[in-house]
C-alpha positions, 0 to 999 in steps of 0.5 A: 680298698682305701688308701692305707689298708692292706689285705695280708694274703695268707690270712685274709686279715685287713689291717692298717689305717685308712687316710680316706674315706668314702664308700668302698666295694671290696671283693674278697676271693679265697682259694684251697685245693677245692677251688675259689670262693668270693665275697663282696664286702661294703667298706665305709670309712667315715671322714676325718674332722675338718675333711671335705663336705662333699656331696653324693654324684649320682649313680649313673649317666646316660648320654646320646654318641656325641652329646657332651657330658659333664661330671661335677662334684660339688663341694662345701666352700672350703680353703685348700681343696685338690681333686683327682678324678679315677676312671675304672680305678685308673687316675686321669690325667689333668682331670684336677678340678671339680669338674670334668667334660667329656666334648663328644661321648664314645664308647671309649669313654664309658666307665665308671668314674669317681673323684678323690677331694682333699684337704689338709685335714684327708681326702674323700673319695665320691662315686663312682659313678656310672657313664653310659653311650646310648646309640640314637635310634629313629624318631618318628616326628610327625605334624599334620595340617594344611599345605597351601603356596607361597605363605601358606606353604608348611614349614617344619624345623628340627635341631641336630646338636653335637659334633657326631657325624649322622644320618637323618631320614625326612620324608613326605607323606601324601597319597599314602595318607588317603589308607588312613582315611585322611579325604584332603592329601597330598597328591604330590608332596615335595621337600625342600631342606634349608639350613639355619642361614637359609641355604637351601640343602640339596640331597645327597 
């Protein structure tokens, strides 16, 4: 629940005044002899005058292990704005700023994450919003086309970005190509792997 409001837990009553608003989901449990039953209440608390104008983060965010991911808040240009970024309800440490990066995505750092905007006039609380790992998987990146020598050798190149350690699969297909019906293949392919400075990268 917001901040300065408070469940009596004999009666079930909610009572007291908010100082933030926002969007809240208050589960409601009640137990008897019987057992328990629940109920999930949306709580919206519209903003005091002169709070900050802060607009809506998105629902979710999905990222491949080992991307960056950033989370930003945008907020109408106003003096004495402070933020605090929550994960999972549980405020992070130094996230102060509009912004908050995560270097290199794990499951670690999967959560749902929302950011509490104030001012002299309240605070405003946004999200959360949902951070999900998506583990890579293979992707078949394939061309076709004619193999000569020298400058008419094919060339090929593809991009790994992110800190994350992986293991990439390349391979060359020639006589294997004659069942697809295919007249001039390779009979004999050969790869050879260089780096972006030109090194020539031997296998492993």
């Amino acid at each position: 629940m917001p901040a300065g409001l408070s469940i009596d837990p004999v009666t079930g009553e909610v009572s007291g005044t908010p100082n933030q608003s926002g969007r809240f989901e208050v589960l409601v449990e009640a137990t008897n002899s019987s057992g328990t039953g629940s109920f999930l209440y949306i709580l919206e608390v519209a903003p005091q005058a002169g709070s900050p104008v802060v607009s809506t983060l998105p629902i979710e965010i999905r990222e491949i292990e080992g991307m960056p991911v950033t989370l930003n808040v945008e907020v109408a240009d106003q003096p004495g704005l402070a933020y605090q970024w929550f994960k999972d309800g549980e405020a992070l440490s130094g996230a102060d700023t509009e912004t908050v990066l995560i270097d290199s995505i794990s499951a670690a750092d999967e959560g749902d994450y929302s950011v509490v905007v104030s001012n002299a006039n309240g605070a405003v609380l946004e999200g959360p919003i949902r951070v999900r790992m998506v583990r890579e998987s293979l992707f078949n990146i394939s061309t076709r086309g004619f193999v000569g020598s020298n400058s008419e050798k094919m060339i090929a190149g593809f991009i790994l970005s992110g800190t994350q350690t992986r293991q990439v699969l390349i391979r060359g297909l020639g006589k294997s190509l004659e069942k697809s019906g295919i007249a001039a293949f390779l009979q004999n392919p050969r790869l050879e792997l260089f780096n972006i400075e030109g090194q020539e990268i031997k296998a492993g």
